[in-house]
C-alpha positions as CSV (number, residue, x, y, z in Angstrom):
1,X,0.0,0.0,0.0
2,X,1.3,3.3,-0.8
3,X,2.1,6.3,1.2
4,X,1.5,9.9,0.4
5,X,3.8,12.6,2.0
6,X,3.0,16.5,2.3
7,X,6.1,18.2,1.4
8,X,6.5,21.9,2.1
9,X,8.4,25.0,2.6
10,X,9.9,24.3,-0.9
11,X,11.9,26.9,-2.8
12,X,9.6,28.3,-5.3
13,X,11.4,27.7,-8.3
14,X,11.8,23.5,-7.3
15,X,10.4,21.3,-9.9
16,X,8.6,17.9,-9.8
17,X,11.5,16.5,-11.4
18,X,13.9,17.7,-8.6
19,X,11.7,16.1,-5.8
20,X,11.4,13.1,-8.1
21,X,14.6,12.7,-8.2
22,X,15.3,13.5,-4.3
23,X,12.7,11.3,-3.0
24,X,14.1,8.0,-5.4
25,X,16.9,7.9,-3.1
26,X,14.4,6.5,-0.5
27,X,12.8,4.5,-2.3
28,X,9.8,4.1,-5.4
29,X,8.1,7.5,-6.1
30,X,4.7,6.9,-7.8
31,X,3.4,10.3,-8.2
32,X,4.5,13.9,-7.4
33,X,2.3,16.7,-7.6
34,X,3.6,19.9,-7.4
35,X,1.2,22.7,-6.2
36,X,1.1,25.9,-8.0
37,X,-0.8,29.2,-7.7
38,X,-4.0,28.6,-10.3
39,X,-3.6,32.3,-11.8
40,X,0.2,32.8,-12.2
41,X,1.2,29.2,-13.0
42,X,3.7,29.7,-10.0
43,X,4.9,27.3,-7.3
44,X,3.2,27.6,-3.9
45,X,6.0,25.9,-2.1
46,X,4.2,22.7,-1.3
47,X,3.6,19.5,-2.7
48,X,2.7,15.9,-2.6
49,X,4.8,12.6,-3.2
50,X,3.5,9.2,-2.7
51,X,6.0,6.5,-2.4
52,X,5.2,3.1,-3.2
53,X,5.0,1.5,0.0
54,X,4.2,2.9,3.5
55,X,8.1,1.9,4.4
56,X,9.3,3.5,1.4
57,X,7.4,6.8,3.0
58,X,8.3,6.4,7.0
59,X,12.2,5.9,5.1
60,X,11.7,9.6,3.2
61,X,9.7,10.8,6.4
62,X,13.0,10.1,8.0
63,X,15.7,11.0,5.8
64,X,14.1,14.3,4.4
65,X,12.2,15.8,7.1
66,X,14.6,18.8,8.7
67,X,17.5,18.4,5.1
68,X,17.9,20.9,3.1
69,X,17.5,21.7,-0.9
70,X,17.3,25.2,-2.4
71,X,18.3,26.7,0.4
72,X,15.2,26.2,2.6
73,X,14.7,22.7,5.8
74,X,12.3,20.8,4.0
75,X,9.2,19.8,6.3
76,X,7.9,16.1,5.5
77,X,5.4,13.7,7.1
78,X,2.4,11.9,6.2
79,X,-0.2,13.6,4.6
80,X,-3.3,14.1,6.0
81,X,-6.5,13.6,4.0
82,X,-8.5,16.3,2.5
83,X,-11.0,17.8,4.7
84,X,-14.3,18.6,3.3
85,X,-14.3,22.5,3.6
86,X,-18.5,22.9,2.3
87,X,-19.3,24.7,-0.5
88,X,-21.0,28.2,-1.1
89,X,-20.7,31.1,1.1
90,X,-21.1,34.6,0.5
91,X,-22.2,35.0,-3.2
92,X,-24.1,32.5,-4.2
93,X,-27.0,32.0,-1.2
94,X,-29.1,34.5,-1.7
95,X,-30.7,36.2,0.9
96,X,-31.3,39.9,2.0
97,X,-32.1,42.6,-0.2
98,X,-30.4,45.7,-1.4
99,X,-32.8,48.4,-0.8
């Protein structure tokens, strides 16, 4: 079963590639996914890897939380899983009038 790892205070201008290539040395990486900004295209300095097995991750956990790359201690651990934040809000209920 795999394992998928937040990955954050990144250097903005770190690729996939580069944590691809980071995270191999602990083991399989299936996926990386790179979080960027939707309107600039730009890195928000996080990201998620999922290694191939949940020793592969507690290995990457270990060896990557705290080290650096670009500059910046990377912070690792287990993701957590999305929490459902609710939909709608301020625009789109209705309610009250404008007079």
């Amino acid at each position: 079963m795999s394992m998928k790892l937040y990955v954050g205070n990144l250097a903005f201008e770190t690729t996939s590639a580069d944590l691809q290539t980071l995270f191999a040395q602990a083991g399989t990486v299936e996926n990386v996914n790179l979080i960027e900004d939707r309107e600039t295209g730009r890195s928000r300095g996080f990201g998620f890897v999922e290694m191939q097995t949940k020793e592969e991750g507690a290995a990457a956990v270990a060896k990557f939380n705290g080290q650096e790359l670009a500059g910046r201690a990377l912070k690792v651990n287990e993701a957590k899983p999305r929490e459902n934040r609710g939909g709608g809000g301020g625009f789109n209920g209705g309610g009250g009038s404008r007079y």
